[in-house]
C-alpha positions as CSV (number, residue, x, y, z in Angstrom):
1,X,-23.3,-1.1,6.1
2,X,-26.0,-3.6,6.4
3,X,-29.0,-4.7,4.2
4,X,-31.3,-1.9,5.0
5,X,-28.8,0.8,4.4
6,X,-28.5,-0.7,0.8
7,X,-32.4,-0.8,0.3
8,X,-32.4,2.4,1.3
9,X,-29.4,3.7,-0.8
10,X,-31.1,2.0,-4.3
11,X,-34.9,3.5,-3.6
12,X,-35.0,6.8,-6.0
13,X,-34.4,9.0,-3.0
14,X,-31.5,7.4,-1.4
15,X,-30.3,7.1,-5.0
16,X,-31.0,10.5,-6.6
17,X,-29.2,11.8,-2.5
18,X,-26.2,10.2,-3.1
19,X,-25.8,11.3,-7.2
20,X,-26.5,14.4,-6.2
21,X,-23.7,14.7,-3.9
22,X,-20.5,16.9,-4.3
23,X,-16.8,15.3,-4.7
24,X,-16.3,14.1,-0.9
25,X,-14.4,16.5,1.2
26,X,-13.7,15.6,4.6
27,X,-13.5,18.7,6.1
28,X,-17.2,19.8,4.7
29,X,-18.7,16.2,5.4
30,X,-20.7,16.8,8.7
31,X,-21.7,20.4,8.3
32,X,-23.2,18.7,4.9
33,X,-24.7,16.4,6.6
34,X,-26.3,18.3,9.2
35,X,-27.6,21.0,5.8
36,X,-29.4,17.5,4.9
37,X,-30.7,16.9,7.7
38,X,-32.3,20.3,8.2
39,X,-33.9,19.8,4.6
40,X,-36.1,16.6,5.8
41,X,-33.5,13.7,4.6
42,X,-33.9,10.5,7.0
43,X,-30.9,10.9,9.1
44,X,-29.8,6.7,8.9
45,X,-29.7,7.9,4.7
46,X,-27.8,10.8,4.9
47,X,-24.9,8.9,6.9
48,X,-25.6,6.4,4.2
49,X,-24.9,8.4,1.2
50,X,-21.7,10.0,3.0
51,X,-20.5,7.0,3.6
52,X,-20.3,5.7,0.3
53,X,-19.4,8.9,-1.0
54,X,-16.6,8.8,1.2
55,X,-15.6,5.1,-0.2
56,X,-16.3,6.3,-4.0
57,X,-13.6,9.1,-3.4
58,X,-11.2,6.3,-1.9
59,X,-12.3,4.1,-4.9
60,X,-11.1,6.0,-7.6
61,X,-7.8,4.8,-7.3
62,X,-8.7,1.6,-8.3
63,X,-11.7,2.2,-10.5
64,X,-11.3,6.1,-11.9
65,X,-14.6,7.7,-12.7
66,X,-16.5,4.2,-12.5
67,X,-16.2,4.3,-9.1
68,X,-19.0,7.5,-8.9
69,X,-21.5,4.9,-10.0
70,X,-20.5,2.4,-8.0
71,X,-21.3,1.5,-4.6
72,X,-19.1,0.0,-1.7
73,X,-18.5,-1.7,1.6
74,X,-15.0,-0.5,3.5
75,X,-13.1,-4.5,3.3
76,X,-15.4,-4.5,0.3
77,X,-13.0,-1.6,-1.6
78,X,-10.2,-2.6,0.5
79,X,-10.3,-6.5,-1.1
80,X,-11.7,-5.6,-4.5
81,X,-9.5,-6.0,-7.2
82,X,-8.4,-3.4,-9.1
83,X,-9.8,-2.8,-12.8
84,X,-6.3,-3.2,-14.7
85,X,-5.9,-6.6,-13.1
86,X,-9.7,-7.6,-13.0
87,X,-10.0,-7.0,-17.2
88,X,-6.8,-9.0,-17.1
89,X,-8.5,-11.9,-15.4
90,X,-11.2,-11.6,-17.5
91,X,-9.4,-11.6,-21.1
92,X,-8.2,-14.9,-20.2
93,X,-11.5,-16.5,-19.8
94,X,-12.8,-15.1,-23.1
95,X,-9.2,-16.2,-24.6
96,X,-10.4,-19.7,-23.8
97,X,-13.6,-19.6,-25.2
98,X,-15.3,-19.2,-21.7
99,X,-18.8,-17.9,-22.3
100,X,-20.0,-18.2,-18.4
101,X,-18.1,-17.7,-15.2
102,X,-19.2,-18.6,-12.1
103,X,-17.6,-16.0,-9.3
104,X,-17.7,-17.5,-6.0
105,X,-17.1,-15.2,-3.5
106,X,-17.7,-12.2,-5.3
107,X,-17.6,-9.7,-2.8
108,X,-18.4,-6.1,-4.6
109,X,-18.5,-7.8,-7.9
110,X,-15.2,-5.7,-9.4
111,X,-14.3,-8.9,-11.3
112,X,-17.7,-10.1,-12.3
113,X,-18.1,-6.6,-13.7
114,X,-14.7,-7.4,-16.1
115,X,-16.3,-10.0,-17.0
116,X,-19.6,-9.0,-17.6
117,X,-18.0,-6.6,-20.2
118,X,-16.5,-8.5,-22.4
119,X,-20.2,-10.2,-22.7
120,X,-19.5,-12.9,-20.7
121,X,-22.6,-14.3,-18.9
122,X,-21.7,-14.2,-15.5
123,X,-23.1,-15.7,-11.7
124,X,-21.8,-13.9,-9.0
125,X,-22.5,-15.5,-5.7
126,X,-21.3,-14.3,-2.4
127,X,-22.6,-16.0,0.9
128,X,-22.7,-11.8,2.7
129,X,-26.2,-10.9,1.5
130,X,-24.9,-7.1,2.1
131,X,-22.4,-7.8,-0.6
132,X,-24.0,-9.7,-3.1
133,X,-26.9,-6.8,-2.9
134,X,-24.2,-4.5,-3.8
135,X,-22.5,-6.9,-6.5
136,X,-26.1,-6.5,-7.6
137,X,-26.1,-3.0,-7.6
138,X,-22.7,-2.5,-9.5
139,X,-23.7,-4.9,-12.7
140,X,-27.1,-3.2,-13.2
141,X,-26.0,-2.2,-16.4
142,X,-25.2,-5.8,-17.8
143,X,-28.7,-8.2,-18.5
144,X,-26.2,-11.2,-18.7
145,X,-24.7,-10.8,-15.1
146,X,-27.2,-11.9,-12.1
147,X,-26.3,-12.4,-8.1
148,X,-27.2,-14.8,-5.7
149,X,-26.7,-15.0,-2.0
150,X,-24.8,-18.4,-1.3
151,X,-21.8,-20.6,-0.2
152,X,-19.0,-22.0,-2.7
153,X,-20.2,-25.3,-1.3
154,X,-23.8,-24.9,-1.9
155,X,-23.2,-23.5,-5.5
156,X,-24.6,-25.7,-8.5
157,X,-21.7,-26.7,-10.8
158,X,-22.3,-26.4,-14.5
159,X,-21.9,-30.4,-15.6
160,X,-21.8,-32.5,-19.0
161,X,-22.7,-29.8,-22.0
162,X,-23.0,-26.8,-19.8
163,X,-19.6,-27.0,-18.3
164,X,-17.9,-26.7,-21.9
165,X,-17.7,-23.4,-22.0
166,X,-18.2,-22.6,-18.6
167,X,-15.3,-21.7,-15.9
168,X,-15.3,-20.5,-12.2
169,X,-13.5,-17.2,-10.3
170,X,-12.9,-18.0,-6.7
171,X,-11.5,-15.2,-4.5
172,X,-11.9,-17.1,-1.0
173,X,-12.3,-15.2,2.2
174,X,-8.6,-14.5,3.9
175,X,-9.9,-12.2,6.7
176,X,-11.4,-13.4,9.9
177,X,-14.8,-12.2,11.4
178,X,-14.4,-9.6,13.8
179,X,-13.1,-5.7,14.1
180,X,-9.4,-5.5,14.4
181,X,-8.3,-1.9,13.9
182,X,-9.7,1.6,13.8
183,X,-10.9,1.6,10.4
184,X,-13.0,-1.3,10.7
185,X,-10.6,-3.8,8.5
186,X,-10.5,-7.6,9.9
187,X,-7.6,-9.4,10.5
188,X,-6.0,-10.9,7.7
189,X,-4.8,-14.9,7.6
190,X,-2.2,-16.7,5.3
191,X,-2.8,-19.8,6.1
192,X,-4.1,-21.8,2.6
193,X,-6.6,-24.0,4.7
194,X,-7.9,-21.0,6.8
195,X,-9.3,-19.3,3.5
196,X,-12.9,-19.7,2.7
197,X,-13.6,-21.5,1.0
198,X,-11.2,-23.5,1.6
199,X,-7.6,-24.5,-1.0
200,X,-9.4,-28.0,-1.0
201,X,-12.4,-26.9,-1.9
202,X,-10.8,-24.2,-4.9
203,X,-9.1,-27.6,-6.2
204,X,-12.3,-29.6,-6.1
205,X,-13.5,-27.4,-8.1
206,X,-11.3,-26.9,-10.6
207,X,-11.7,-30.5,-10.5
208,X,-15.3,-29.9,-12.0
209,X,-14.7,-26.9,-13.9
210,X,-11.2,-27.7,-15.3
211,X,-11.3,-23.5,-16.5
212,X,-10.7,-22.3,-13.0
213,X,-8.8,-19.5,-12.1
214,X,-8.8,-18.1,-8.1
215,X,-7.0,-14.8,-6.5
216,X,-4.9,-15.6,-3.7
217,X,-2.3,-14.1,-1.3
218,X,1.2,-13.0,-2.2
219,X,2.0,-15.1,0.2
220,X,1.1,-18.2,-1.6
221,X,4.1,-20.8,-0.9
222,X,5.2,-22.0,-4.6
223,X,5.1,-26.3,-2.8
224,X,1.2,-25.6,-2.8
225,X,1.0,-25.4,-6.8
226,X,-0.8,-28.3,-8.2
227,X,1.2,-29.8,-11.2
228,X,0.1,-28.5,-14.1
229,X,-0.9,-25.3,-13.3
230,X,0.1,-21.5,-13.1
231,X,1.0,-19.4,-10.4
232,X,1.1,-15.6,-11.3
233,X,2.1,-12.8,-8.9
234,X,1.3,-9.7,-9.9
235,X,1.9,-6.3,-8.8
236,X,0.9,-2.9,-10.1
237,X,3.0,0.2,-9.4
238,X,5.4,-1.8,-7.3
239,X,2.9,-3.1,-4.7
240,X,2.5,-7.1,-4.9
241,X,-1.5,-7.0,-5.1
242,X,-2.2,-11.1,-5.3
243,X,-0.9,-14.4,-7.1
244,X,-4.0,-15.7,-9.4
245,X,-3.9,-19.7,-9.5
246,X,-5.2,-21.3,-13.3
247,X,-6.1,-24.2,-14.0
248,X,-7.0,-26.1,-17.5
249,X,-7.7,-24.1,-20.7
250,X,-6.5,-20.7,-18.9
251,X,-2.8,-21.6,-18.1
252,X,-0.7,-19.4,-20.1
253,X,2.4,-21.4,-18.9
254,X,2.6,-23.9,-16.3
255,X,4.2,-22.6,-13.4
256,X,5.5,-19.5,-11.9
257,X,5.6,-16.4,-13.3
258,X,5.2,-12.6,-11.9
259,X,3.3,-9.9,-13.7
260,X,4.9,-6.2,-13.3
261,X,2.2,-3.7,-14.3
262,X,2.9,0.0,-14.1
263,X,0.4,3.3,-13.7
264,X,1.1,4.3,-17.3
265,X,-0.2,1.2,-18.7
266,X,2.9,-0.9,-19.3
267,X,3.2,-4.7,-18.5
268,X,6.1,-7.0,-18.4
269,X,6.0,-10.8,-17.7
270,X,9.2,-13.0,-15.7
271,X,8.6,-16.6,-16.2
272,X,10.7,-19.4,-14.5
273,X,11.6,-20.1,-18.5
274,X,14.1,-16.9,-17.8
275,X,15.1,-18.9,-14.7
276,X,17.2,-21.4,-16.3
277,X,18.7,-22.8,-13.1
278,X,19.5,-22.0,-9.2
279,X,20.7,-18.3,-8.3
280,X,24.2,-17.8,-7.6
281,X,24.9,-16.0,-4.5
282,X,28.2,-13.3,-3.5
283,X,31.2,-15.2,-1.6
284,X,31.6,-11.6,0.0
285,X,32.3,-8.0,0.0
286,X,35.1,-8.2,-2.8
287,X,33.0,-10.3,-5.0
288,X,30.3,-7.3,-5.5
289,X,29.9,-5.9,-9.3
290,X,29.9,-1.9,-9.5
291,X,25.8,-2.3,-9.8
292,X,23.2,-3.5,-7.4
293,X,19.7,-4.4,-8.5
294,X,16.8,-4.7,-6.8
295,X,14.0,-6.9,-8.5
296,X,9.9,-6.2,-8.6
297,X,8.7,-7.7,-5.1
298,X,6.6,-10.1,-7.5
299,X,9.6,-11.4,-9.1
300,X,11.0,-12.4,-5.5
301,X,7.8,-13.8,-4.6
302,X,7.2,-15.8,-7.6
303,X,10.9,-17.4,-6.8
304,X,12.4,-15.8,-10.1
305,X,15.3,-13.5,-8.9
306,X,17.6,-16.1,-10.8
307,X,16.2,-14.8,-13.6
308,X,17.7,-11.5,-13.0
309,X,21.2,-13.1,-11.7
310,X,21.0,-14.6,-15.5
311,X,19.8,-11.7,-17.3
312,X,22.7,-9.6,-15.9
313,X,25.2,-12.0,-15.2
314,X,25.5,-11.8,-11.5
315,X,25.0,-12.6,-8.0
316,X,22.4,-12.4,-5.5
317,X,24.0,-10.8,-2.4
318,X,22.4,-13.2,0.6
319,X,20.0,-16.1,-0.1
320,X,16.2,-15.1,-0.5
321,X,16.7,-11.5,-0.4
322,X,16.3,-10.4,-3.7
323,X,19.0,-7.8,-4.3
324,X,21.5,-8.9,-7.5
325,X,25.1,-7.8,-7.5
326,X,26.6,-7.7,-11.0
327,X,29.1,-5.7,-13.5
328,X,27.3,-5.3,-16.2
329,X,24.6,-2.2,-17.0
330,X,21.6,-3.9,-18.3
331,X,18.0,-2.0,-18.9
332,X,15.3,-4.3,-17.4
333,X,11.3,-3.1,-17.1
334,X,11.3,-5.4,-13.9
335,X,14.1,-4.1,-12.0
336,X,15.5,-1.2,-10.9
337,X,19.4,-0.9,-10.9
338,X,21.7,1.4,-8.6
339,X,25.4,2.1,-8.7
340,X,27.5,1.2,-5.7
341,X,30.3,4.3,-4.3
342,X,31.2,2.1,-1.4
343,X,30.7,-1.2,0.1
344,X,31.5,-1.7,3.6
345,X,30.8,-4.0,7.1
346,X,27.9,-2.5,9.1
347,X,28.8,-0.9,12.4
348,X,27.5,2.6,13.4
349,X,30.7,4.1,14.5
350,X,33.0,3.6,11.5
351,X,29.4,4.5,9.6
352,X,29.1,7.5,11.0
353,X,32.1,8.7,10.5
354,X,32.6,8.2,7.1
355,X,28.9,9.8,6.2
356,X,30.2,13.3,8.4
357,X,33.3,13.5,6.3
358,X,31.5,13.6,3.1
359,X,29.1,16.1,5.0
360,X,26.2,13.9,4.4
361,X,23.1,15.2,6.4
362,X,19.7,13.6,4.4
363,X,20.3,10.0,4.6
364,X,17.9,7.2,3.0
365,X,18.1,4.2,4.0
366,X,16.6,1.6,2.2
367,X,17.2,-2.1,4.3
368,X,16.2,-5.7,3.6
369,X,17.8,-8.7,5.5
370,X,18.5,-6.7,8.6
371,X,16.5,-6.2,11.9
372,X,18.0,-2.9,12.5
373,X,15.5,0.0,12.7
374,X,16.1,2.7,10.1
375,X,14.9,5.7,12.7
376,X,16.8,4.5,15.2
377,X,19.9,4.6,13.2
378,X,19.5,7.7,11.7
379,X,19.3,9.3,16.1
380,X,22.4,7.4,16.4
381,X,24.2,8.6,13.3
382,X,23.1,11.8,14.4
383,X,23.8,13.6,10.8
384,X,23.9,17.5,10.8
385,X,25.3,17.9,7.0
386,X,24.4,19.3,4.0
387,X,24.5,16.6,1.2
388,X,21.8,13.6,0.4
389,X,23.1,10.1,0.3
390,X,21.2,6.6,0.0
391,X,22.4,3.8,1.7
392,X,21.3,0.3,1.9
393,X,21.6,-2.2,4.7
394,X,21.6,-5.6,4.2
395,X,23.4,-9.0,3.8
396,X,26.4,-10.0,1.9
397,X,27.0,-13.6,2.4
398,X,25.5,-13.6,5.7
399,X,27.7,-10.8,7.0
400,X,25.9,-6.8,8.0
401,X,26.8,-4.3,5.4
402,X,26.2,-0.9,4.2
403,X,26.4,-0.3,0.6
404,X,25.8,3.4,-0.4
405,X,24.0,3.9,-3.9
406,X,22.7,6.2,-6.4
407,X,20.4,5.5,-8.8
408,X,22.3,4.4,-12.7
């Protein structure tokens, strides 16, 4: 996608082509693209409008039916944030009393369209022309939202009356120029001063703008939080998605915290207030409880499983690995809880054994802690029963185990 290709999409015949176009289906694409052709469409348009019809059918799992009037780059959609998470971000500006955000970096514009509605004047400035023309394109609808082509360190600050009630959205750059795969996506870095802009540059200016908030990587290491503000990992159905920094008037609590957000709607929050001190880990095998949990990925990577240890009285089974070992059977929105039918050391032999005389023949294995790989066991196990199991492979006190589950 460049600049031309966007032109050309917006004019009332690229636009009125790529309406008009039916629900995406891959199979059908070129022979309707060829149809379009024949009828007199410019050819560079027609793989245009299939290409963002193509993206708008990827989009809707982020976006629903907003996505059919939206338009799209592929790392665009792929970095975008999704709309349950952007109206988050943006309730907490308004919550503030934040009546303009500055959104530096803002790629397709999925957060500056939050914001734009809940009436929120809104800049959006990304330093790609091709994607600030489409941030453009997808807050048409809102008078108070404009674009401008630019870098972070270029951008104008609100100062003295005009930064009251104004705050800024970063979401810097973590991919590097330059094709890496098949599908076109770049390669990704983790590194906080290989971001762009870079974490000095987000602090300065949450310096200036004290209501600040900026998406970053799960991988954001907890040493790098400035005092005073919040760290929030969130993930939505399972997946950790990002960990949103705030700063000033839009810390909920200073911090780390992890936000668990589910398909149907429902939200839970795990603060380090439900982590009252360090987490307890197993001595060994015959110190497991009948139950093992295993936490949200956020709540591991916001640093909180001690706040399940707590909540359930138990143990984590190896340092940093997340799984809890307890006795007690507690409900929790945040973690899921299994019951353990055996515990035992890891070695394939005695393992596969002991599977063929309970005639087990599916086998799941879920691991974490371990390097072994889970196809490689299962040729080696070389199962031919009848029955399902689940077993886990992982650590207890720094010793190879198996532990076979079911779900409580």
């Amino acid at each position: 996608m460049d600049l031309a290709a966007v032109e050309k999409l917006v004019s009332g015949e690229g636009w009125g082509l790529l309406q008009s176009l039916p629900p995406y289906d891959e199979s059908s694409a070129m022979q309707l693209g060829h149809q379009l052709r024949l009828a007199g469409f410019d050819p560079e348009l027609v793989a245009a409008a299939l290409t963002q019809s193509r993206l708008r059918a990827r989009a809707r799992s982020k976006f629903g039916e907003f996505a059919n009037g939206m338009m799209f780059t592929a790392d665009g959609l792929e970095q975008a944030t999704r709309l349950e998470l952007a109206a988050r971000h943006a309730s907490r500006f308004r919550e503030a009393g934040v009546g303009h955000v500055l959104d530096l970096g803002c790629g397709i514009g999925s957060d500056a369209m939050a914001f734009a509605g809940l009436d929120l004047v809104v800049t959006a400035v990304d330093a790609d022309e091709v994607a600030a023309a489409i941030a453009g394109v997808n807050l048409r609808h809102w008078p108070s939202a404009r674009t401008l082509v630019g870098t972070v360190e270029d951008t104008e600050l609100p100062t003295g009356d005009a930064a009251r009630h104004a705050g800024a959205w970063l979401d810097p750059a973590r991919r590097l120029p330059g094709v890496s795969d098949a599908r076109g996506r770049t390669r990704r870095v983790f590194n906080l001063q290989a971001i762009s802009p870079s974490w000095d540059t987000v602090q300065e200016v949450a310096r200036t703008l004290p209501a600040t908030g900026a998406k970053l990587s799960p991988a954001f290491p907890h040493a790098a939080l400035p005092p005073g503000a919040e760290a929030q990992w969130t993930s939505f159905g399972g997946e950790v998605l990002e960990c949103a920094v705030w700063w000033g008037p839009l810390v909920e609590r200073a911090g780390r915290s992890a936000l668990l957000l589910g398909p149907d709607g429902s939200a839970s929050t795990v603060s380090q207030a439900d982590a009252p001190g360090p987490t307890p880990t197993a001595e060994g095998l015959t110190g497991l409880g009948q139950f093992l949990y295993e936490p949200d990925r956020a709540v591991i990577r916001a640093g909180l499983v001690s706040a399940l240890t707590a909540a359930v009285d138990g143990v984590e089974v190896d340092a940093g690995l997340g799984y809890v070992s307890a006795d007690r059977a507690v409900d929790l929105p945040w973690a899921r809880r299994f019951v353990v039918t055996e515990a035992m050391p890891f070695h394939v032999k005695p393992l596969r054994a002991w599977l063929r005389e309970r005639d087990v023949g599916n086998l799941t294995i879920k691991k974490r802690g371990v390097s072994t790989d889970a196809d490689a066991l299962r040729r080696q196990l070389r199962l031919t029963g009848s029955a399902e199991l689940t077993v886990v492979l992982t650590r207890v006190a720094g010793q190879q185990v198996v532990l076979a589950v079911r779900p409580a």
